[in-house]
KERO-734835 format. One line per field, with one value per atom (N, C-alpha, C): residue in three letters; atom name; x, y, z negated. Coordinates in steps of 0.02 Angstrom, whole numbers. Layout:
! KERO-734835
resn <- [ALA;...]
name <- [CA;...]
x <- [X;...]
y <- [Y;...]
z <- [Z;...]
***
This chain:
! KERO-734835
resn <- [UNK;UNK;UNK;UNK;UNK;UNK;UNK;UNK;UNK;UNK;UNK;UNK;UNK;UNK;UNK;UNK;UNK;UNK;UNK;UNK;UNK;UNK;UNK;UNK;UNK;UNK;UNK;UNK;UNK;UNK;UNK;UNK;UNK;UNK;UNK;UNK;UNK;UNK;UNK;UNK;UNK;UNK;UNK;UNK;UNK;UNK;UNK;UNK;UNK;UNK;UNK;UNK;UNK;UNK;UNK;UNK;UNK;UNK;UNK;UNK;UNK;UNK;UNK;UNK;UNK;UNK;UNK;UNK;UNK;UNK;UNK;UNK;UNK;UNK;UNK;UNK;UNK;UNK;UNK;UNK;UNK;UNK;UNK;UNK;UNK;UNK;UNK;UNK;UNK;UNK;UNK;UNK;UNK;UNK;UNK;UNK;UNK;UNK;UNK;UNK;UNK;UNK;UNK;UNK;UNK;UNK;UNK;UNK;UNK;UNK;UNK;UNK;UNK;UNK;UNK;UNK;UNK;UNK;UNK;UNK;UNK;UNK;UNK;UNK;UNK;UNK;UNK;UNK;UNK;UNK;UNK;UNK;UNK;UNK;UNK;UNK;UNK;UNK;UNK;UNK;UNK;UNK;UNK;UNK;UNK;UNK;UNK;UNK;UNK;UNK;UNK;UNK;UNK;UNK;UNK;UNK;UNK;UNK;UNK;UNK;UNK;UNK;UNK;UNK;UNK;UNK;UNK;UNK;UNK;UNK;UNK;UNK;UNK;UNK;UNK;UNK;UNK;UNK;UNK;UNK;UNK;UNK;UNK;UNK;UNK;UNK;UNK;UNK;UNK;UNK;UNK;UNK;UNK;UNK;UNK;UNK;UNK;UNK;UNK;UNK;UNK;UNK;UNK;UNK;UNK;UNK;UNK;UNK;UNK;UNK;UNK;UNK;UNK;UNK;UNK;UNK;UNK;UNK;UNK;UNK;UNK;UNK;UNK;UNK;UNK;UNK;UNK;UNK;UNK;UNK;UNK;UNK;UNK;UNK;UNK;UNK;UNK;UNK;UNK;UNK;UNK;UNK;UNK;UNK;UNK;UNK;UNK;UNK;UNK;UNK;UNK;UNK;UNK;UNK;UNK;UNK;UNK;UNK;UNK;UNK;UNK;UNK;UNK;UNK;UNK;UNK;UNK;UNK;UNK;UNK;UNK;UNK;UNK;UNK;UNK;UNK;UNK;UNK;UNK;UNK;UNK;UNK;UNK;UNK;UNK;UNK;UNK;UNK;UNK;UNK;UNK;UNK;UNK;UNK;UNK;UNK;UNK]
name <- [N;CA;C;N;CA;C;N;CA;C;N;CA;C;N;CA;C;N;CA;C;N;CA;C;N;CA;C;N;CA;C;N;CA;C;N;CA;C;N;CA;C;N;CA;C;N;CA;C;N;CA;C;N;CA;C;N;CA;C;N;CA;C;N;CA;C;N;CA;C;N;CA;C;N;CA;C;N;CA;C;N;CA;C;N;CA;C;N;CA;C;N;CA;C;N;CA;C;N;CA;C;N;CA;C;N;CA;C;N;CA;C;N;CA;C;N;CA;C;N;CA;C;N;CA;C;N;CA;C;N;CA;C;N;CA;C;N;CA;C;N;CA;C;N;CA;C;N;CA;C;N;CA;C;N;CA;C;N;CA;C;N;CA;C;N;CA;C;N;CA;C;N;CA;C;N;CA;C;N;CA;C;N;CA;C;N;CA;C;N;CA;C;N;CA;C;N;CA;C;N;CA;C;N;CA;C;N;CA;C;N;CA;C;N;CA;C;N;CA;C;N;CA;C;N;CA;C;N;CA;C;N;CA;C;N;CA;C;N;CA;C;N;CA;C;N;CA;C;N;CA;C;N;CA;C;N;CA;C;N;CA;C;N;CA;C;N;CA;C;N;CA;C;N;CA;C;N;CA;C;N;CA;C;N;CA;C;N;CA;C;N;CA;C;N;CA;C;N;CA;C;N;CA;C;N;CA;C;N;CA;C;N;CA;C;N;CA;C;N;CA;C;N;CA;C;N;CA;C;N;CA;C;N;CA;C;N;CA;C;N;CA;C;N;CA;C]
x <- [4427;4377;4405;4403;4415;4391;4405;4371;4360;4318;4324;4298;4344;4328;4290;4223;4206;4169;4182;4174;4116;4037;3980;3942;3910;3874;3815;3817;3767;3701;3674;3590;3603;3652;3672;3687;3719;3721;3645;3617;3562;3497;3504;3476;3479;3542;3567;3539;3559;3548;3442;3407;3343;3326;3356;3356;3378;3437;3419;3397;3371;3325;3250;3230;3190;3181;3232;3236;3261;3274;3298;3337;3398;3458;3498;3567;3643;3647;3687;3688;3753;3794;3839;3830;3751;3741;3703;3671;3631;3678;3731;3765;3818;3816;3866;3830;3748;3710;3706;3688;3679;3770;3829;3893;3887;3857;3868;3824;3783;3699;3753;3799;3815;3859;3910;3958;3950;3905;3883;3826;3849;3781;3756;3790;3746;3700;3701;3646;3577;3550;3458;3412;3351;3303;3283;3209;3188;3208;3228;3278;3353;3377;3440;3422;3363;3374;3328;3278;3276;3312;3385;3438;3478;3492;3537;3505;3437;3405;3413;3392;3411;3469;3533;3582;3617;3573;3568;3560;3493;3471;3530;3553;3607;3660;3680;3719;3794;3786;3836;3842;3797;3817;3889;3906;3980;3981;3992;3985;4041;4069;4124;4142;4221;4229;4236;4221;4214;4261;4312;4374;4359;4343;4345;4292;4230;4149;4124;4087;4038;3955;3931;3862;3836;3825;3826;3788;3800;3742;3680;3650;3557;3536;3587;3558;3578;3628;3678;3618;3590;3555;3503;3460;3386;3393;3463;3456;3473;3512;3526;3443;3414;3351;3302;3305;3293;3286;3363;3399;3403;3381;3373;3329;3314;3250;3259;3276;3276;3278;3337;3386;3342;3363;3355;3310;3253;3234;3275;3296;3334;3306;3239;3197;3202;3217;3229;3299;3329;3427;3426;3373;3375;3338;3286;3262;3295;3331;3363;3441;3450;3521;3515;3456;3414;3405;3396;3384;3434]
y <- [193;245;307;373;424;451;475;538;611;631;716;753;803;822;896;915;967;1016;1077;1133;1159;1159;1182;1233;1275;1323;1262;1283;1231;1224;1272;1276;1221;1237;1182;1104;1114;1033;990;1047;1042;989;1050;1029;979;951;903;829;836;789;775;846;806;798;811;788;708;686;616;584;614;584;562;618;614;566;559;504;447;434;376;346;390;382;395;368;406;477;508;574;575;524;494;494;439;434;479;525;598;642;637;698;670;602;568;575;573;560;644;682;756;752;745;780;710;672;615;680;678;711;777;814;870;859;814;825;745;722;649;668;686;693;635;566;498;473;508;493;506;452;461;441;463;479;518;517;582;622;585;609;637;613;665;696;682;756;802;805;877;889;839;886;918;906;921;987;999;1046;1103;1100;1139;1156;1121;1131;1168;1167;1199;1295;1275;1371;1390;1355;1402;1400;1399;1381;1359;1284;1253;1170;1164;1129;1128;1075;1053;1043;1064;1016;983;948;903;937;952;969;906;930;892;895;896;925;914;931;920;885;882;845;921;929;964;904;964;916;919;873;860;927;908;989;962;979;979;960;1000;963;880;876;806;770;786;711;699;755;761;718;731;700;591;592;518;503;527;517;492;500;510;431;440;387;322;326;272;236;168;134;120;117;136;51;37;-33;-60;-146;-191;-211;-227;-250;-290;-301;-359;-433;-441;-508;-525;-513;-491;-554;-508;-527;-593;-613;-673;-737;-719;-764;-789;-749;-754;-801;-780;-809;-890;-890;-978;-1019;-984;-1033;-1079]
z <- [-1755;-1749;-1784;-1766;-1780;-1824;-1857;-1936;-1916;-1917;-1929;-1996;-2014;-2072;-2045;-2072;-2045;-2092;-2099;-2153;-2126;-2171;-2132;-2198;-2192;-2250;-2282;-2338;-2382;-2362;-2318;-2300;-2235;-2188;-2106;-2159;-2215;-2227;-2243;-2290;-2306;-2240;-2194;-2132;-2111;-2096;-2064;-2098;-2171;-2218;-2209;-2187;-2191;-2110;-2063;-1996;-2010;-2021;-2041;-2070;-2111;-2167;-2111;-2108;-2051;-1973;-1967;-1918;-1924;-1994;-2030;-2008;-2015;-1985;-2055;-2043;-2094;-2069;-2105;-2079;-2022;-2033;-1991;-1924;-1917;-1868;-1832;-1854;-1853;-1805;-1851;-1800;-1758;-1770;-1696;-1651;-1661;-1595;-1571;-1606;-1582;-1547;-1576;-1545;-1455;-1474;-1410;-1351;-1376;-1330;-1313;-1336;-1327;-1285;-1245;-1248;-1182;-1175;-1146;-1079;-1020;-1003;-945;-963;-947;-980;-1048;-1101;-1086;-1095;-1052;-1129;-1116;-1162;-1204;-1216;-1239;-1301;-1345;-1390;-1372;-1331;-1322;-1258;-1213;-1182;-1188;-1257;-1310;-1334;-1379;-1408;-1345;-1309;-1242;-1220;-1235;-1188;-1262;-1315;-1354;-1359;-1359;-1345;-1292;-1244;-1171;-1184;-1205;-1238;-1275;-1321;-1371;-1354;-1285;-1274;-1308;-1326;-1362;-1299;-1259;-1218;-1184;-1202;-1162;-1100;-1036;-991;-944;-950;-927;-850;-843;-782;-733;-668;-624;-564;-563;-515;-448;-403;-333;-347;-368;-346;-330;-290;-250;-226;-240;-212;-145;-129;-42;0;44;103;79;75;74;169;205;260;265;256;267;227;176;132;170;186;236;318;338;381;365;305;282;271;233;211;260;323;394;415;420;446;408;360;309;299;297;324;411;454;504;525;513;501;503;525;510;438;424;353;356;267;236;258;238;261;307;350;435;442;414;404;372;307;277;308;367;409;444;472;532;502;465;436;435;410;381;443;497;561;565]
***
């Protein structure tokens, strides 16, 4: 596991120290979870996505590049959306298999 040594003004240590205190956490784990929430955006729940969203306003959000992902046409999904369900039900497929 990795170390970071990090130089912060005495009032931000201050903070930090009663943010975990407060959530009864180490301060360790305080700000592993805030740098995860910053820097993580598979992370789900309401605790990291208020830090994520504050993080968002000040802007200090990280957001991971994505090389060649694009998000699909909006028409292309509307028409899958369509077309989906259409099929065969599964139950259908498992009756029939059992004969």
């Amino acid at each position: 596991m990795a170390q970071l040594t990090i130089r912060v003004p005495d009032e931000l240590a201050s903070d930090v120290k009663a943010h975990a205190v407060a959530s009864r956490r180490s301060v360790n784990s305080w700000v592993t979870a805030v740098l995860e929430a910053a820097v993580n955006p598979e992370l789900a729940g309401s605790e990291a996505e208020r830090l994520r969203a504050r993080l968002a306003r000040a802007g200090l959000l990280a957001v991971p590049e994505r090389a060649g992902v694009t998000a699909p046409d909006a028409a292309a999904v509307r028409r899958a959306r369509r077309r989906a369900g259409r099929g065969t039900p599964l139950s259908a497929l498992v009756v029939e298999d059992r004969r």
